[in-house]
N, C-alpha and C positions, 0 to 999 in steps of 0.2 A: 504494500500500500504506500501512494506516495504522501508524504510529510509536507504542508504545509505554511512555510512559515512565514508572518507574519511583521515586518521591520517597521520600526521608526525613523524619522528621515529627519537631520536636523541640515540647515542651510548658513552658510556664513555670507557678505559680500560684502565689502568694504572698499569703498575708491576714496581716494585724497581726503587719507583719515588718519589724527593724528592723536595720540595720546587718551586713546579710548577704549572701552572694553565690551565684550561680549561673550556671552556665557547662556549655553544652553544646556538642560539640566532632564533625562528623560531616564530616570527609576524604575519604573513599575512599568508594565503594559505594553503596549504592541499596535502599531499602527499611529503611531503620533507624527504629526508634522509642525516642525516650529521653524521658520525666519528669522534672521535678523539681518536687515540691510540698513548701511551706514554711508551715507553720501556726505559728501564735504563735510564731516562732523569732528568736532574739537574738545576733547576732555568730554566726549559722551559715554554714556552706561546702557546696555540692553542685558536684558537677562529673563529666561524663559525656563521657567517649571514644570515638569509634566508628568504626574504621575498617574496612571492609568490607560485607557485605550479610546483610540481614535479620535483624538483631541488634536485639534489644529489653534495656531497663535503665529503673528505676525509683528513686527516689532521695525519700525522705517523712520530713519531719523536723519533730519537736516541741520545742521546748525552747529550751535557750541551749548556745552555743557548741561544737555538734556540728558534726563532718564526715562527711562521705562521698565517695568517689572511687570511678567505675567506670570500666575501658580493657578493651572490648573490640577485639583485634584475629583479624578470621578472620567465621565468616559462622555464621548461624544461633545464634547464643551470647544465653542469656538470663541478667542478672544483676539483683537485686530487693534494696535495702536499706531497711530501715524503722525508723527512730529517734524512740524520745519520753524524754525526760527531759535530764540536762545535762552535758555535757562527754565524749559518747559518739561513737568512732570506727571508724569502716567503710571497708572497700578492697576492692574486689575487681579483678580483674587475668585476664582471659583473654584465651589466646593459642590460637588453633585454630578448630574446626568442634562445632558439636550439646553445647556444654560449657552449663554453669545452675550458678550463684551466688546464696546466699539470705541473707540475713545481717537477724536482726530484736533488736531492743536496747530493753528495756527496764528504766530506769534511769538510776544517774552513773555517768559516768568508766569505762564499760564500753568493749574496745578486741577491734576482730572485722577478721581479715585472712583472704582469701581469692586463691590463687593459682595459677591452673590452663595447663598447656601440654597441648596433645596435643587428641583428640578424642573428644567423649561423655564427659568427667569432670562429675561431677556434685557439688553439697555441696547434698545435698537442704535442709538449714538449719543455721544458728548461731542457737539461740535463748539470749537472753542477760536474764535477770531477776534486778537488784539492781544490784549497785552494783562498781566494781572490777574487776568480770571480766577474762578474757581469754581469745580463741579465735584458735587459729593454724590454717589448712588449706593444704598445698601438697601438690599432684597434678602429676605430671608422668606421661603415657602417654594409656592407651585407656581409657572405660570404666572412671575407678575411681568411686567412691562413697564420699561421708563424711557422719556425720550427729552434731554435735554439742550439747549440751542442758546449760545452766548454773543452777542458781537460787540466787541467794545472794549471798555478798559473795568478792574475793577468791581465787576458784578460776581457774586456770589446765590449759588445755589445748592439746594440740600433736599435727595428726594430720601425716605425711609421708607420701606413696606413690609410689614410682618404681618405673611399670610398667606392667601391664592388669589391670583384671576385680580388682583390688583393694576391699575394703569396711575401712569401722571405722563403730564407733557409738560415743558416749562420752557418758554422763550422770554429770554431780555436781551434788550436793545439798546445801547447806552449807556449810562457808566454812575458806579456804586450804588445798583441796587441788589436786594436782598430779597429771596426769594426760598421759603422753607414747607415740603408737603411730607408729613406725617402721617402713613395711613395703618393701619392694624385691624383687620378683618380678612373678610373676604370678595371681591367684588365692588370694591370700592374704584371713582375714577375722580381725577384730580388733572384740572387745564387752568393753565397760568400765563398770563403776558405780561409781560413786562415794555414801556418805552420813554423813554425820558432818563434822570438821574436822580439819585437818593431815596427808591420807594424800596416799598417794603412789604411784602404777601405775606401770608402765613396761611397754611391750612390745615386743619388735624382733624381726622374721619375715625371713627370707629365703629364698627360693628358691620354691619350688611348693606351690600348696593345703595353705597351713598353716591 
């Protein structure tokens, strides 16, 4: 009978890259694919986690002294970060089964965290244009959904969900505002704009199909 077997693949590319690092990291499992491409990058960091099966991550970075960190643990889990400009940081962190983490930065000193438990969570994107930003996502359960969208200098955002079949969207436009959805149930949906400078949202749901 024939055997089988099953490889993980990891990827390096690096052009006119100087004093930078990259590290991919695949333990456990079989069938993993992970990236790391480094274009014109200066004192940058990638580095890819992988432990379990058929988990894909990508890690693309422009500029000077950005990071990026992907750990997936669990199987099927796709995470994709994509940086140009300088001193911009990405995390993403899943734990579970069929979860995807998107996180793209364009800009300085822009900072994007993404933090998922459970199975089928999704952060369709962090997209981050200017400078300053910040985007926070932690999903804990089934099945939730977060879709966050910056352009500007300075604005801050923070989605939390503990539970299932949760949603939020959140767009700002503009620079230092503040923007926070808190949800803990199940089936809860939470949409946010943001446009102008200095405002401030807050939303906190609990229970069922709010």
């Amino acid at each position: 009978a024939a055997a089988l077997v099953m490889m993980s693949v990891s990827t390096y590319a690096n052009a006119a890259t100087s004093n930078s690092s990259a590290d991919i990291s695949q333990s456990v499992g079989s069938s993993n694919e992970a990236v790391v491409e480094q274009v014109d990058v200066n004192f940058g960091t990638a580095d890819i986690n992988q432990a379990g099966s058929v988990n894909k991550a990508e890690a693309e970075q422009t500029g000077d002294a950005n990071t990026a960190s992907i750990n997936q643990i669990g199987n099927i889990n796709e995470a994709d970060v994509e940086q140009a400009g300088n001193g911009n940081a990405a995390t993403v962190d899943e734990t579970g089964d069929h979860n995807v983490g998107d996180g793209d930065q364009n800009g300085d000193n822009n900072t994007a965290g993404v933090a998922q438990k459970g199975n089928g969570n999704k952060v369709e994107e962090i997209k981050q244009v200017g400078n300053e930003n910040s985007a926070d996502v932690a999903q804990q359960g089934n099945n939730n959904t977060a879709k966050l969208a910056q352009t500007g200098t300075s604005n801050d955002a923070s989605v939390e969900q503990i539970g299932s079949n949760n949603s939020a969207d959140l767009t700002q436009t503009g620079y230092s505002n503040t923007a926070d959805v808190d949800q803990t149930g199940d089936s809860n949906q939470a949409d946010m704009t943001q446009n102008g400078s200095s405002n401030f949202a807050e939303v906190e749901q609990n229970g069922l199909a709010n």
